[in-house]
C-alpha positions as CSV (number, residue, x, y, z in Angstrom):
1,X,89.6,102.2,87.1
2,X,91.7,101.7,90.5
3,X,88.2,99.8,91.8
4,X,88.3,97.4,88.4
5,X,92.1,96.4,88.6
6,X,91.7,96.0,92.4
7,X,88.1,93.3,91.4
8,X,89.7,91.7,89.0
9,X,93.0,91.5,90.0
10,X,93.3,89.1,93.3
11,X,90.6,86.7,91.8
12,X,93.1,86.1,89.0
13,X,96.1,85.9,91.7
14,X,94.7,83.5,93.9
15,X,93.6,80.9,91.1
16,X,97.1,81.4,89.7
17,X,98.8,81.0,93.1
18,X,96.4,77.5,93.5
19,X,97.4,76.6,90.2
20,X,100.8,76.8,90.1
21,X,100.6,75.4,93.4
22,X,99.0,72.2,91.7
23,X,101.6,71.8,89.2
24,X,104.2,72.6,91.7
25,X,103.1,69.5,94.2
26,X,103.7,67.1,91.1
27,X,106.3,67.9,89.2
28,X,107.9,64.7,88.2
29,X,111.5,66.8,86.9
30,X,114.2,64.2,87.0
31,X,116.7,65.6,84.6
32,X,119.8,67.3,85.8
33,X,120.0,70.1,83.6
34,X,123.2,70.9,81.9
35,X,126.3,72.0,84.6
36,X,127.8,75.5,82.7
37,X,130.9,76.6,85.0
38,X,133.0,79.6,85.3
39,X,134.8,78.3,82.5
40,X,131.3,78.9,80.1
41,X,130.6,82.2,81.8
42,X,133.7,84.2,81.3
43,X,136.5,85.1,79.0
44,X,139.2,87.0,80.0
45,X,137.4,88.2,83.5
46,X,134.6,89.2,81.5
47,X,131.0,87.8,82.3
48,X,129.2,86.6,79.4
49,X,125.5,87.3,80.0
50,X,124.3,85.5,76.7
51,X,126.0,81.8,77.8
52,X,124.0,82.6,81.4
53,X,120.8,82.8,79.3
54,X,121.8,79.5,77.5
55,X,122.4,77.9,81.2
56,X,119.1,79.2,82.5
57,X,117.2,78.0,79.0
58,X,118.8,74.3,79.3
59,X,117.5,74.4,83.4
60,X,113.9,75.6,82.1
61,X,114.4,72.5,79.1
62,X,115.1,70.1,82.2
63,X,112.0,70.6,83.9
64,X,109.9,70.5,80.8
65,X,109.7,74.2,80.4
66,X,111.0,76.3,77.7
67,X,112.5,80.1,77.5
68,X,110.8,82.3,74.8
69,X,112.6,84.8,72.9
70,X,110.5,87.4,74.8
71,X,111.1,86.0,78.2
72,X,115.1,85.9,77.4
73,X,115.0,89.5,76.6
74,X,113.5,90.2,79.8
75,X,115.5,87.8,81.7
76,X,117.7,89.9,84.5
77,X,120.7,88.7,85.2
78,X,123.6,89.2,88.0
79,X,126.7,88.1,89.0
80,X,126.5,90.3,91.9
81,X,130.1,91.6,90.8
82,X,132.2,88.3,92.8
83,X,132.8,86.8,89.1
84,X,131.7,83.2,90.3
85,X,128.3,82.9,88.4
86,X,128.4,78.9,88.7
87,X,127.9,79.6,92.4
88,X,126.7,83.1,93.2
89,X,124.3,85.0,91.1
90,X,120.8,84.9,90.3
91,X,118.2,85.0,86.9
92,X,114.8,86.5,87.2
93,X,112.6,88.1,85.4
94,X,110.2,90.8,87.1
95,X,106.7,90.2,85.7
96,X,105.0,93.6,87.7
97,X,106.5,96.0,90.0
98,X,103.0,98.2,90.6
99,X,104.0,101.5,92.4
100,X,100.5,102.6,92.6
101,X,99.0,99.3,93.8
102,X,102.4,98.3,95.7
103,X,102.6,94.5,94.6
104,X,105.0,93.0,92.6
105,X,105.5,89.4,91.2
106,X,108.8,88.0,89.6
107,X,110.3,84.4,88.7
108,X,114.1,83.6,90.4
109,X,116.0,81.3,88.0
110,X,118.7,79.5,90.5
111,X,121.5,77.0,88.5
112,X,122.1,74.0,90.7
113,X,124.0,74.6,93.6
114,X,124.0,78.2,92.7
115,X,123.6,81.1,95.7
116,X,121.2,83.9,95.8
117,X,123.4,86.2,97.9
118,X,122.6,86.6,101.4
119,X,120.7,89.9,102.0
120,X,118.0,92.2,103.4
121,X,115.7,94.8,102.4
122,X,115.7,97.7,104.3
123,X,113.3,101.0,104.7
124,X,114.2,103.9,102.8
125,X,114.0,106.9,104.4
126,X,115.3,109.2,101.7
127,X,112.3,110.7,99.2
128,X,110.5,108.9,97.8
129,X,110.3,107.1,100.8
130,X,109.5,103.0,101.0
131,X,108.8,100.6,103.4
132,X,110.6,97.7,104.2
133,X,110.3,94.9,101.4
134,X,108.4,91.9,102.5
135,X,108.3,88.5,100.5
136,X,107.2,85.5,100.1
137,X,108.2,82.5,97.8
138,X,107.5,79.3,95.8
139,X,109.1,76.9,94.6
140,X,107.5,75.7,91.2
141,X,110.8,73.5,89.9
142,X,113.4,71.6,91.8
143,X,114.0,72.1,95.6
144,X,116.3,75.0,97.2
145,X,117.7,75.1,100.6
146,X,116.0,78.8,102.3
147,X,118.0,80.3,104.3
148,X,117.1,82.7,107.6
149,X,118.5,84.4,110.7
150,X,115.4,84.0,111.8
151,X,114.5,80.7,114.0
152,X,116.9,78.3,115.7
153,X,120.0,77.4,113.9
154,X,119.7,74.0,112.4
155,X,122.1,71.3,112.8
156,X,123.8,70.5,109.6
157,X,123.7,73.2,106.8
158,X,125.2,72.7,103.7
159,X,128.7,74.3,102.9
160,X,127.7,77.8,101.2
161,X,130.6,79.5,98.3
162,X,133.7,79.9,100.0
163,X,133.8,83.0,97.6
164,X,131.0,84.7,99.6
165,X,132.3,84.4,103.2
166,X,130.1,84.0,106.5
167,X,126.9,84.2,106.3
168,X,124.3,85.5,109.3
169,X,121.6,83.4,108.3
170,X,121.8,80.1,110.3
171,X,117.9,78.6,110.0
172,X,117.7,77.0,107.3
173,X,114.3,74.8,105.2
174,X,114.3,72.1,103.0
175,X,112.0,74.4,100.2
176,X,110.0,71.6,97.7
177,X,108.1,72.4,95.0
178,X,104.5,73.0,95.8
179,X,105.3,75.1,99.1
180,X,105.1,78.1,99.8
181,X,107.4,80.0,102.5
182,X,107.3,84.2,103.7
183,X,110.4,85.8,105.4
184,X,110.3,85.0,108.5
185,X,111.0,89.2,110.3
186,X,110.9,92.2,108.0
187,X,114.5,93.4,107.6
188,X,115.7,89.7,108.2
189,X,119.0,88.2,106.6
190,X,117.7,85.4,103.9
191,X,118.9,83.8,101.1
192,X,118.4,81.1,98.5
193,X,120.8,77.9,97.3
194,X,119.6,75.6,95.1
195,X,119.5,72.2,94.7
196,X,121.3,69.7,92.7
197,X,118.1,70.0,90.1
198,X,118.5,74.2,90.2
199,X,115.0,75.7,91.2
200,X,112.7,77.4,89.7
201,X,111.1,80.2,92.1
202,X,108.4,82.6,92.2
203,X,108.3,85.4,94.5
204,X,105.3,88.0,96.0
205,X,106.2,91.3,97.7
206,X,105.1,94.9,98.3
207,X,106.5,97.0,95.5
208,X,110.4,96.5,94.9
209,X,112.3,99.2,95.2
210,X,116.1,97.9,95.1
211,X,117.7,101.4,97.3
212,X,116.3,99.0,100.3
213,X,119.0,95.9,99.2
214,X,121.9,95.0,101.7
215,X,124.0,92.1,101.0
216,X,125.8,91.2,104.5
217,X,128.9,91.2,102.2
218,X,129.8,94.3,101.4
219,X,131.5,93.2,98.1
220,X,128.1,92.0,96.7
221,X,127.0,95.0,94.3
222,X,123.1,94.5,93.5
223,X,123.9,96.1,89.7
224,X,121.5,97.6,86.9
């Protein structure tokens, strides 16, 4: 059975990846989605997950793409506990997280200008034990800015949250739809920040076990 999955499986990867790919190196999305601010995302201090799901179904609407009722129920999202949502959180839905064949596949969801917190993913050492998370990503909507304190630091960076604080990871590409970028070290500070479009992202890793997740801001809570 492990033989079959394992056949059939990367043939059907691949020809998604080039695909997608395709799509990705012609998308034509000129429509600034709808801008939801703090204002739309909480009442009385409390974040309203459901108006989240409306922002991230107008961003999918603006690039000609449209969020099922299945794909909003599985739709994760985070505010990373900092209560700023219009600039610091992240949607995604998690397609496969395979244990026993240690891939995983999930869509990121970024509002424009919004921040993936900056983070890592560590080795866990306590049982069971995991390796250190290794990624890659691409962008199939919009454009983000990818961040790494890996390479030299680049000249001009665009101004990050105030809310999050400093951040370690100084390198920083232009991401476009169609390409396709890998963390540059294992265990490396990265992060996301969308463009004025949002962006649509999909990311490729070993098996994702979230113990491994630092944010360099110890405020930043990963949640459930």
């Amino acid at each position: 059975m492990t033989k079959t999955i394992r056949a059939t499986f990367w043939p059907m990867v691949a020809w998604l990846l080039w695909s997608a790919s395709a799509a990705g190196a012609v998308d034509s999305a000129t429509t600034h989605p709808r801008r939801y601010s703090n204002a739309d995302f909480y009442v009385g201090g409390v974040f309203r997950k459901e108006v989240a799901k409306d922002a991230i179904a107008a961003l999918l609407e603006a690039h000609g793409d449209h969020l099922t009722p299945a794909m909003r129920e599985k739709l994760w999202i985070s505010d990373f506990g900092m209560g700023d949502f219009e600039h610091l959180g992240l949607s995604s839905i998690t397609w496969v997280n395979r244990q026993d064949e240690g891939y995983y596949a999930m869509t990121m969801y970024l509002l424009p200008g919004q921040m993936l917190p900056e983070h890592r993913h560590l080795p866990i050492a306590e049982p069971p034990v995991r390796p250190a998370k290794h990624e890659s990503w691409r962008v199939l909507h919009g454009w983000a800015y990818n961040f790494s304190s890996v390479g030299p630091a680049s000249v001009s960076l665009p101004a990050t949250p105030k809310r999050f604080g400093p951040i370690q990871s100084t390198h920083m590409d232009i991401h476009r739809a169609g390409e396709v970028l890998s963390l540059r070290r294992l265990e490396s500070w990265h992060f996301m920040m969308a463009g004025p479009q949002g962006a649509i992202v999909d990311e490729y890793g070993n098996f994702q076990d979230r113990r491994g997740w630092r944010s360099s801001n110890p405020a930043v809570h990963i949640g459930s």
